[in-house]
Wavefront OBJ file of the C-alpha trace (Angstrom):
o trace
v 85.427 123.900 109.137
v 83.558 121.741 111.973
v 80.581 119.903 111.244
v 78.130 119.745 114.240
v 75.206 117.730 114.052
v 73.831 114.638 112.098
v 76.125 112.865 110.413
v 73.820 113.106 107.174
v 72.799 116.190 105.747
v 70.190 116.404 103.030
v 71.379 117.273 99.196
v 68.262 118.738 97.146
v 69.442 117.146 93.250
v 66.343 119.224 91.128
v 62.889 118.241 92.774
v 64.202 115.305 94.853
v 65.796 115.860 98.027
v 68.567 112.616 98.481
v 70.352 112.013 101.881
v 74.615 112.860 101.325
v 77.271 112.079 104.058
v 78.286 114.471 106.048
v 82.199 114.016 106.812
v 83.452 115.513 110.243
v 87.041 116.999 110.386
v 89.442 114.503 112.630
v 90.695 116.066 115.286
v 94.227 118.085 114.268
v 97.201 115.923 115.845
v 99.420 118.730 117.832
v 102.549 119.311 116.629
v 104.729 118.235 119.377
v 103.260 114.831 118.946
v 104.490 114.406 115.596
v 108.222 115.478 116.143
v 110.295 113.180 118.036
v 113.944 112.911 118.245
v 114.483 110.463 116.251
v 113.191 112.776 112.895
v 114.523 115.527 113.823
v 117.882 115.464 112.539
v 116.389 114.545 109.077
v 113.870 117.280 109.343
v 116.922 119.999 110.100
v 118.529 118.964 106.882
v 115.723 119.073 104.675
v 114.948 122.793 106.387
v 119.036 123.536 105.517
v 118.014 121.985 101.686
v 117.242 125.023 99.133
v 113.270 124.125 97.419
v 115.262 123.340 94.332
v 118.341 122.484 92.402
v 118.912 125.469 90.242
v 121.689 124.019 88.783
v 119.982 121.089 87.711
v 117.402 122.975 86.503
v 119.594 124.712 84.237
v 121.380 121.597 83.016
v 117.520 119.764 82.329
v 116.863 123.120 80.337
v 119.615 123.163 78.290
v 119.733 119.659 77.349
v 116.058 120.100 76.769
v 117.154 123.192 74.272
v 119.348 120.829 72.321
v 116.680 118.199 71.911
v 118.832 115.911 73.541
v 116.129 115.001 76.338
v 112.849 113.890 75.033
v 109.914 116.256 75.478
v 106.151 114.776 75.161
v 103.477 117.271 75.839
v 100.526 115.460 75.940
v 102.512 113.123 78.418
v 102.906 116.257 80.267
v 99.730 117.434 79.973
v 98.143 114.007 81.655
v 100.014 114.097 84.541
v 99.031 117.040 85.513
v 95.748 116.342 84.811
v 95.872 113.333 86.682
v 97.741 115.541 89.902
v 96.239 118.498 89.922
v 93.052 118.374 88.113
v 90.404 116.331 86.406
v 88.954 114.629 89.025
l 1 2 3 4 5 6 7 8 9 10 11 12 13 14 15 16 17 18 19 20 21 22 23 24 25 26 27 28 29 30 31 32 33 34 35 36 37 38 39 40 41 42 43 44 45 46 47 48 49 50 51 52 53 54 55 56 57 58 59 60 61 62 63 64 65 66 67 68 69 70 71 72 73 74 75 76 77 78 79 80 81 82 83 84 85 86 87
């Protein structure tokens, strides 16, 4: 989305109308800029990298099955409140 325009837009909050800041988008970098040939070697290998270890996965899982790695849900549940939510 572009914003055009005044850099404050009006907010109407119930009766009262309240100026809010209007952000504008900065402008998109092109891609080319942000390769270089020093990166790119380390950018390769993290393409060649699968998205996970399944195997580790499986080993986590299983040690997690036979209690021997500690499990605390409301831990859990706080991060990802705090990462993905809750704001």
């Amino acid at each position: 989305m572009k914003i055009t325009g005044s850099p404050v837009s009006t907010v109407t909050i119930g009766a009262q109308a309240a100026p809010a800041p209007v952000q504008a988008e900065a402008p998109a970098a092109p891609a080319a800029a942000l390769q270089s040939e020093v990166l790119k070697p380390a950018a390769d290998a993290l393409r060649a990298m699968p998205d996970f270890d399944a195997a580790r996965v499986a080993e986590l899982r299983d040690a997690l099955a036979r209690g021997e790695l500690p499990f605390d849900p409301g831990r859990l549940a706080g991060l990802i409140q705090k990462f993905h939510g809750g704001r």
